[in-house]
C-alpha positions in Angstrom: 137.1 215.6 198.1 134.1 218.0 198.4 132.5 215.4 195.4 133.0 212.4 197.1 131.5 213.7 200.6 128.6 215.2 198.8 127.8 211.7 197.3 128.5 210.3 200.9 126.2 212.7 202.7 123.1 211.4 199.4 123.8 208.0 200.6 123.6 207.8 204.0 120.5 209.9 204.0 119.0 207.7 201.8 119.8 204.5 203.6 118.6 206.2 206.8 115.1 207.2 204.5 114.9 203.9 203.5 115.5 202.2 207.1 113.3 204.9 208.8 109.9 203.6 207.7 108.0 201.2 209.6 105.2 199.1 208.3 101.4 200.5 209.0 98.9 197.6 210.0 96.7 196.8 207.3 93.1 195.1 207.6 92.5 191.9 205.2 91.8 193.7 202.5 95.6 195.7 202.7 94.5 199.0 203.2 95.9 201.2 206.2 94.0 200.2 209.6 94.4 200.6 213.0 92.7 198.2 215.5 92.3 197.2 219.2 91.1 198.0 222.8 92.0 200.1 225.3 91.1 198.7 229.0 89.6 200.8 230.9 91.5 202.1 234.2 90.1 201.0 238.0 89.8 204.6 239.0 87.3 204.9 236.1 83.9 203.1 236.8 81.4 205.5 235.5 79.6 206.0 232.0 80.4 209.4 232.4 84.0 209.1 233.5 84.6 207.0 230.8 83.3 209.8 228.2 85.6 212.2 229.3 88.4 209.9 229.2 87.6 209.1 225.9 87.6 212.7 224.7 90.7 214.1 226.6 92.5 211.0 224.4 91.2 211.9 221.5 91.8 215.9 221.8 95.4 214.5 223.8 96.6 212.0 221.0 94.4 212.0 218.0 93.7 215.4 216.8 95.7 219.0 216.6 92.5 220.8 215.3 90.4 223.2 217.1 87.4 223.1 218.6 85.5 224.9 216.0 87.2 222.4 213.2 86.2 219.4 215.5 82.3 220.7 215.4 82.7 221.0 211.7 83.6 216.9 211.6 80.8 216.4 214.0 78.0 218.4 211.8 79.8 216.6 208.8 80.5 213.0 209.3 78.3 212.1 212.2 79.9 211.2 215.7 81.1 208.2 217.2 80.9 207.2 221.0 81.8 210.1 223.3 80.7 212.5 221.2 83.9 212.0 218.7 83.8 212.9 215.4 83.5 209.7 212.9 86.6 211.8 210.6 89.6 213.2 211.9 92.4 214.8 211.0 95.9 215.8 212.5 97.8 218.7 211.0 101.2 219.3 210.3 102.7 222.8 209.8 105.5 223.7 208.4 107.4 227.1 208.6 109.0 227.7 205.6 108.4 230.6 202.4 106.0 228.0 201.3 103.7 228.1 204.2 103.5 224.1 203.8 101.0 222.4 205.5 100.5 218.6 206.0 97.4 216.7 207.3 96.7 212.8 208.1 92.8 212.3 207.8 91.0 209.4 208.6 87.8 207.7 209.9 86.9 206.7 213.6 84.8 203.9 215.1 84.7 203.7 218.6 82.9 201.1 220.9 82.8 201.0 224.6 83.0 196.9 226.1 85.1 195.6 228.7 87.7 198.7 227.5 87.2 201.7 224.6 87.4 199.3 220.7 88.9 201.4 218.1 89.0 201.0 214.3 90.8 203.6 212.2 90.6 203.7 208.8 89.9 205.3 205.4 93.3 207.1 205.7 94.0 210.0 203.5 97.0 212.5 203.3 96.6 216.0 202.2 99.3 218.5 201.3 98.9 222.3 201.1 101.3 224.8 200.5 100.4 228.8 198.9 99.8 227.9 195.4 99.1 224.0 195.5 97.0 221.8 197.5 96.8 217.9 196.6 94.8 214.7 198.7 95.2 211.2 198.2 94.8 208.0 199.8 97.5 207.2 202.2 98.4 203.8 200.5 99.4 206.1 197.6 101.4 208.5 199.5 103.5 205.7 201.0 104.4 204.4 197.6 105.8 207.2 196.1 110.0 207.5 196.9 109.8 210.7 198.5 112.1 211.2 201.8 110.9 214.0 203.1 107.3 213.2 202.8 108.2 209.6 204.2 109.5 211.7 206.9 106.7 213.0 207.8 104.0 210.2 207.0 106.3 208.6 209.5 105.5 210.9 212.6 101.9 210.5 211.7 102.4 207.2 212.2 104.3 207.1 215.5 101.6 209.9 217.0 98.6 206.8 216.0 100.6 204.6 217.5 101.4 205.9 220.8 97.9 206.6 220.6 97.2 203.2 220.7 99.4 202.2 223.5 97.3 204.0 226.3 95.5 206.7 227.9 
């Protein structure tokens, strides 16, 4: 009986694994990219309000790092409208003897128009734990048949998306 509800339990959360992941929009090419606009609100009219509503989004929705990590992307990679660093990443602990560590990087364009235009793209995941550290391209993570790090690819993915959805 234990069997046979062991083998029960490796099912189901496999079928739930398997239902669990959504697609990620992909550009032309099929790699992982995120595109659209965000309208600006009425109650913001100036080139200045707009800047700060751009970077309490970003720090809000798009990033977990500090602000000394955030001035690291800047002096590396350059910034992007609103004084946003062109790469990104959003971290992932986890508490466990491993001292695991998970991290969705990726690059940022933004344009201001009739609303803020974002593109992001060039998506990597990274993995770190006491004695092993690994990166790859997130197209490559996605593929392998891994629950756990589906899992968690997967609230990457709903934190990018609600992202997208507003201010």
């Amino acid at each position: 009986m234990r069997l046979l509800l062991f083998l029960l339990l490796v099912i189901v959360s496999r079928v739930a694994c398997a239902q669990a992941a959504r697609p990620w929009p992909r550009n032309a090419a099929g790699k992982i990219e995120f595109t659209g606009r965000l309208p600006w609100p009425d109650s913001v009219r100036t080139e200045a309000q707009r800047q700060l509503l751009v970077r309490r989004w970003y720090r809000r929705k798009l990033t977990n790092d500090k602000l000394t990590a955030i001035r690291t992307f800047i002096r590396e990679s350059g910034a992007t409208y609103s004084g946003i660093p062109q790469e990104s990443c959003y971290l992932l602990n986890i508490a466990n003897d491993d001292k695991e560590h998970f991290s969705l990087c990726f690059h940022i364009t933004l344009t201001p128009d009739e609303g803020l235009t974002y593109r992001f793209f060039d998506f990597e995941s990274r993995y770190g734990s006491i004695d092993y550290s690994t990166n790859d391209a997130l197209e490559n993570t996605l593929a392998l048949k891994n629950c756990n790090m589906q899992s968690i690819m997967e609230s990457f993915h709903e934190q990018l998306v609600a992202a997208t959805k507003g201010w």
